[in-house]
C-alpha positions as CSV (number, residue, x, y, z in Angstrom):
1,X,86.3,122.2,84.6
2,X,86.6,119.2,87.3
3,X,82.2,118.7,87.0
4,X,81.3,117.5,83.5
5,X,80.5,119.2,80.7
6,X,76.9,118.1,79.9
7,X,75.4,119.9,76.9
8,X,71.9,118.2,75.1
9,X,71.9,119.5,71.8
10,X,69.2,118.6,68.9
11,X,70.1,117.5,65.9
12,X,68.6,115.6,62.5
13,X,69.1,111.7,62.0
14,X,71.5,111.5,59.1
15,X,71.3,107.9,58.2
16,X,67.7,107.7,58.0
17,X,64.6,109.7,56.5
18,X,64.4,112.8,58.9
19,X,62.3,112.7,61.6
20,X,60.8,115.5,63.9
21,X,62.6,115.2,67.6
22,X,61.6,116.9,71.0
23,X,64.0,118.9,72.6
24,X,66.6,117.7,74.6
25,X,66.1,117.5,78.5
26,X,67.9,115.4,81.2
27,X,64.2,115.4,82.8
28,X,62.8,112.7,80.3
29,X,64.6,109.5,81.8
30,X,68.4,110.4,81.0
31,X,70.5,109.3,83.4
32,X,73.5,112.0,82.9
33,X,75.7,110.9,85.2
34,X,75.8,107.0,84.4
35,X,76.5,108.4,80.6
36,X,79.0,110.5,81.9
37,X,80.9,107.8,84.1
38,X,80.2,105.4,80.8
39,X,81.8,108.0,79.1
40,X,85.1,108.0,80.8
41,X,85.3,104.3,81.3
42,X,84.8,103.1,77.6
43,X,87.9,101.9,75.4
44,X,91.4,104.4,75.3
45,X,90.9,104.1,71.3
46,X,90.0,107.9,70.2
47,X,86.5,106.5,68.1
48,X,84.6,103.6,70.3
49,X,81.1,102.7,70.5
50,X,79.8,101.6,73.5
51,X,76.0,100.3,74.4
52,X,73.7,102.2,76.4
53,X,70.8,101.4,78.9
54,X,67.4,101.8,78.1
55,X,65.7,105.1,77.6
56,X,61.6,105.4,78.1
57,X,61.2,101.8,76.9
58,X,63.9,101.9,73.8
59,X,67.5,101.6,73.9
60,X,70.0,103.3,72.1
61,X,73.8,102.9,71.4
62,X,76.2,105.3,72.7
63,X,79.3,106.6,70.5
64,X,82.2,108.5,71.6
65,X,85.3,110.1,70.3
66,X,88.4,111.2,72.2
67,X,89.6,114.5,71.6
68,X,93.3,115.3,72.6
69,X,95.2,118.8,72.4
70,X,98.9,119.3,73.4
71,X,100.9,122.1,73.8
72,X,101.5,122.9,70.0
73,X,98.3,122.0,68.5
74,X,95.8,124.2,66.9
75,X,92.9,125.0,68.7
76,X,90.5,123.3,66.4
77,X,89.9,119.6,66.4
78,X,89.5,117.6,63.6
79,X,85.6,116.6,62.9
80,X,84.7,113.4,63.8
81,X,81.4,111.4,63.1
82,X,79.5,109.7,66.0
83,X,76.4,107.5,65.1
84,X,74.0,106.2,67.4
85,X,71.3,103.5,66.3
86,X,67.6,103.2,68.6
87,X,66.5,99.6,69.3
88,X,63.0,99.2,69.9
89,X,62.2,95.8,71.9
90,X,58.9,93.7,70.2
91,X,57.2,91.0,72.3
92,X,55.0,87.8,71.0
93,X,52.5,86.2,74.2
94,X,53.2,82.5,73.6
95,X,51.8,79.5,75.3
96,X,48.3,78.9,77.1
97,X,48.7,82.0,80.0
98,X,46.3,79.6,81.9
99,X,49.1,78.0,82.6
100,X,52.2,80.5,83.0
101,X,52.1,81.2,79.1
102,X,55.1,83.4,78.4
103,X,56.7,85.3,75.7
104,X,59.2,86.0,72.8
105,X,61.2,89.3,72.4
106,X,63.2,90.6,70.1
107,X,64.7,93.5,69.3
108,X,64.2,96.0,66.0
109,X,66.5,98.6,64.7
110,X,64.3,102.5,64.9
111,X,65.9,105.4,64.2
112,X,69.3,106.1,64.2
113,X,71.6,109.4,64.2
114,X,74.5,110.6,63.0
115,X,76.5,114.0,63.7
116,X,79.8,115.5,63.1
117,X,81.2,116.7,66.4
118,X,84.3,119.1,66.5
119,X,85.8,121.1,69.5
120,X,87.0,124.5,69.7
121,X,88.9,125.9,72.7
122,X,88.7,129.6,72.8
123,X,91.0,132.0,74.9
124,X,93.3,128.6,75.8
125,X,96.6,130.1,77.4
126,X,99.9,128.2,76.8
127,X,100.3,125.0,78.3
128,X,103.2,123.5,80.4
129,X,105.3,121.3,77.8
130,X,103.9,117.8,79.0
131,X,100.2,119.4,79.6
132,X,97.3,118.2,77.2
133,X,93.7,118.9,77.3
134,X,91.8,116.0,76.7
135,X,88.0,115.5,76.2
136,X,85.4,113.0,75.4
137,X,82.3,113.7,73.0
138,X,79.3,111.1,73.3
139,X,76.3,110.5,71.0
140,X,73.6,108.4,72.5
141,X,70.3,109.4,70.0
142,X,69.8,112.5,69.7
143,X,71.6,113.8,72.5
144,X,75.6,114.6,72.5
145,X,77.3,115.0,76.4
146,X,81.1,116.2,76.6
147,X,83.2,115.7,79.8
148,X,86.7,117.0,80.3
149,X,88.9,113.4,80.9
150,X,92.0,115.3,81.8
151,X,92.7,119.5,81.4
152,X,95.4,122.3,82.5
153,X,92.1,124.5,82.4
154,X,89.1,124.3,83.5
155,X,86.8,124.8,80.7
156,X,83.0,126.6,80.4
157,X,80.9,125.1,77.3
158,X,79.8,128.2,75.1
159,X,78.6,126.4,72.3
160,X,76.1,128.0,70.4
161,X,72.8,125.5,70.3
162,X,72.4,126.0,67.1
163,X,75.5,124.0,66.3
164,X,75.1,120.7,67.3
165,X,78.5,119.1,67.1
166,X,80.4,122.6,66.8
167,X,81.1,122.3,70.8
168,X,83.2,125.7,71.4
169,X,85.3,125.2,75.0
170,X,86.7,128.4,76.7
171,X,89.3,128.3,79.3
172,X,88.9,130.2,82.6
173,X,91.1,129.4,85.8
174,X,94.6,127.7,85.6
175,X,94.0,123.8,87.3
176,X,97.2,121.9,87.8
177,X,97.6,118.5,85.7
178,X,99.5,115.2,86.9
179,X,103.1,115.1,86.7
180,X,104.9,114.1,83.5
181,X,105.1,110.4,83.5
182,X,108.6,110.1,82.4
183,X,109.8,113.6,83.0
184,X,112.3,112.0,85.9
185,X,114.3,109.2,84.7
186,X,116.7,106.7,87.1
187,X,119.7,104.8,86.0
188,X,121.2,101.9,88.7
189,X,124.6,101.3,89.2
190,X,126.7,98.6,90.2
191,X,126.9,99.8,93.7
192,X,123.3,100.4,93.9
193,X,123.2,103.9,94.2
194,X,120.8,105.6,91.9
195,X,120.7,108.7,89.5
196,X,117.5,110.3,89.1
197,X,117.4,113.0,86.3
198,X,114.6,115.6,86.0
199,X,113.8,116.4,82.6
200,X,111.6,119.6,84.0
201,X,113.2,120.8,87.4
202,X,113.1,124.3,85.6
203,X,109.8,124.3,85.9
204,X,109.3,123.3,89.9
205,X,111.8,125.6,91.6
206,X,110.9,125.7,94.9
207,X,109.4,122.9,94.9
208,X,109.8,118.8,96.3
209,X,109.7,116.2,95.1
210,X,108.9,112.5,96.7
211,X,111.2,109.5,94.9
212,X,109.0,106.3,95.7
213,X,112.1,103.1,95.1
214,X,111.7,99.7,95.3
215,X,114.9,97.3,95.0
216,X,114.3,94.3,93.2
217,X,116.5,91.3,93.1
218,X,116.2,88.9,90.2
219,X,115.4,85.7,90.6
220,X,115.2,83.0,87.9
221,X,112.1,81.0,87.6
222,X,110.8,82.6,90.7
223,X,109.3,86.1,91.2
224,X,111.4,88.5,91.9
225,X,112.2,89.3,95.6
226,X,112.0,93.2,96.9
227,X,114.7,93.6,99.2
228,X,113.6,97.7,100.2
229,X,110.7,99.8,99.5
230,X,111.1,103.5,100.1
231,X,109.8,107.1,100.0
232,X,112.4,110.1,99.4
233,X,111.2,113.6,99.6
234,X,114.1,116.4,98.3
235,X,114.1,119.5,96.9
236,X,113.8,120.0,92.9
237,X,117.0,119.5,91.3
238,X,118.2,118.5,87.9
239,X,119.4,115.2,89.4
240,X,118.9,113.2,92.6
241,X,121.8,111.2,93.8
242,X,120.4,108.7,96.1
243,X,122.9,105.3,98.1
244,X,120.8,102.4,98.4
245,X,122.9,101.4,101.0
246,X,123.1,104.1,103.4
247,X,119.6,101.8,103.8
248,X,120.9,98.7,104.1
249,X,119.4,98.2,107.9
250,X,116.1,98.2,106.0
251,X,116.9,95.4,103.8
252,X,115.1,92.1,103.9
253,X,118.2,90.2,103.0
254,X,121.7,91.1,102.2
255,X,122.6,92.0,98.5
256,X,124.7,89.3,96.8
257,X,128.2,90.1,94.3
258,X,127.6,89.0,91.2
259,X,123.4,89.2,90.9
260,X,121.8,91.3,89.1
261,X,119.6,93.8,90.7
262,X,117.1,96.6,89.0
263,X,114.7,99.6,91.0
264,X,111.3,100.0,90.2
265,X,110.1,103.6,90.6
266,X,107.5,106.9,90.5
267,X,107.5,109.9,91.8
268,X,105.7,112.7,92.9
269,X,105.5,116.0,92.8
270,X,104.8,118.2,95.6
271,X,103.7,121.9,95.3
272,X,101.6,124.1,93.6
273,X,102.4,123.2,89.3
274,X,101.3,119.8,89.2
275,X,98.8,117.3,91.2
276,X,101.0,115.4,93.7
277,X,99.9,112.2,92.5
278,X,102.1,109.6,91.5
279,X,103.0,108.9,88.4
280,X,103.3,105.6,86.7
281,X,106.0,102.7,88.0
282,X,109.1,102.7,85.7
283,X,112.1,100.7,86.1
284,X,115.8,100.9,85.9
285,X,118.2,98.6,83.4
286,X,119.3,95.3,85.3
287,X,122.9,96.0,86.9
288,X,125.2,93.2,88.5
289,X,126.0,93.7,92.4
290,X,129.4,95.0,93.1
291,X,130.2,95.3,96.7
292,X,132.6,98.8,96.7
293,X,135.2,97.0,98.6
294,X,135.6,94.4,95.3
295,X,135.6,97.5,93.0
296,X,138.8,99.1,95.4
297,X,140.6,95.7,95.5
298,X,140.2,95.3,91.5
299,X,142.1,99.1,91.1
């Protein structure tokens, strides 16, 4: 489901005497896709309340929960309560208006609402080991939007409308996810040749993958200096073997015996099982220079 799951659903205030609502429509003033985009962009915590715009002259707080499942959870989240609180703004004319005049506002709670939201993901095949299927749940009054954040599926919203927060998910075509983070790992030796380990080559046979390096020389109480930046591409593997210095022509200063050096590095995948984005930077353990020709002599 790469377009957003929007689903206006009615429901009772819980926190205050109950009230009778009109039904939900993105026609009366609701702009969907700034909630949506506020949505994504509030805090990584799983519960967070963020404020809203006005709506038709009132303004209500938005509240949204994070809902995560990996590869071995249930198919049933946890319920989770979202509350939302409607400020109504009051005005006072002050001064002579003969003469400008002017006024004082302020703002008064209204009504407020509160509903338990849960998600169901019906017919969800098995996910890849590092796959998850994340979504976000947001109550702003009386209306609830869900928007898929990051899924292996994409997903069709069959919730029943008499449920309010019982939002029921089902899975239909197969959408690939980015790469495991840390599913390749790189270890730097002394010689500056680097190990690359792929935790899930099993899974990408056939496949490439790009190896994005940069060689970083420490430097004390200075930044430290990149001596090579570089892009591999090779075919999937359970390890990459790859000599920094069969680049050396590329370097921006000759590596030194005796200082320590480290890689920073992502990668990419490149085929049909995973996005070919890259992932995250990661870096190698420090390791001190030693020219091959020092390590022969010292034998």
């Amino acid at each position: 489901m790469k377009t957003p799951i929007l689903a206006a659903l009615l429901f009772a205030a819980a926190a205050v005497p109950a009230f009778a609502a009109a039904d939900a429509s993105f026609d009366q003033g609701v702009d969907v896709s700034a909630l949506v985009a506020k949505a994504k962009d509030s805090a990584k915590k799983d519960k967070t309340a963020v404020s809203a715009k006005s709506m038709n002259g009132l303004r209500y707080d938005m509240d949204c929960a994070t809902f995560n499942f990996g590869p071995n959870d249930k198919p049933a989240s946890d319920r989770v309560w979202l509350r939302s609180q409607e400020w109504e703004t009051e005005c006072q004319p002050v001064g002579d208006p003969r003469h400008g005049g002017g006024q004082n506002c302020w703002e008064r709670p209204g009504m407020s609402w509160s509903q338990g939201v849960q998600i169901t993901l019906q017919n969800r095949p098995a996910l890849l080991p590092w796959e998850h299927d994340t979504f976000r749940v947001c109550l702003q009054g009386p209306w609830i939007y869900t928007d898929t954040i990051e899924a292996a599926y994409d997903y069709q919203n069959v919730s029943p409308s008499r449920d309010g927060g019982d939002i029921v998910l089902a899975a239909t075509r197969k959408t690939p996810e980015s790469p495991d983070p840390v599913g390749v790992l790189a270890d730097l030796n002394a010689q500056l040749k680097v190990t690359f380990t792929d935790k899930w080559a099993s899974y990408y046979s056939g496949e490439q993958i790009a190896l994005k390096v940069e060689l970083k020389k420490v430097v004390k109480f200075w930044p430290d200096s990149t001596l090579l930046e570089k892009e591999i591409t090779l075919p999937v593997a359970a390890s990459y073997g790859v000599d920094l210095n069969k680049f050396v022509s590329e370097f921006s200063s000759k590596p030194e015996a005796g200082k320590q050096y480290y890689v920073k590095y992502s990668i990419k995948r490149i085929g049909a099982v995973s996005k070919p984005s890259y992932t995250r930077t990661l870096e190698t353990g420090k390791a001190s220079y030693a020219p091959a020709a020092l390590e022969v002599a010292a034998e």
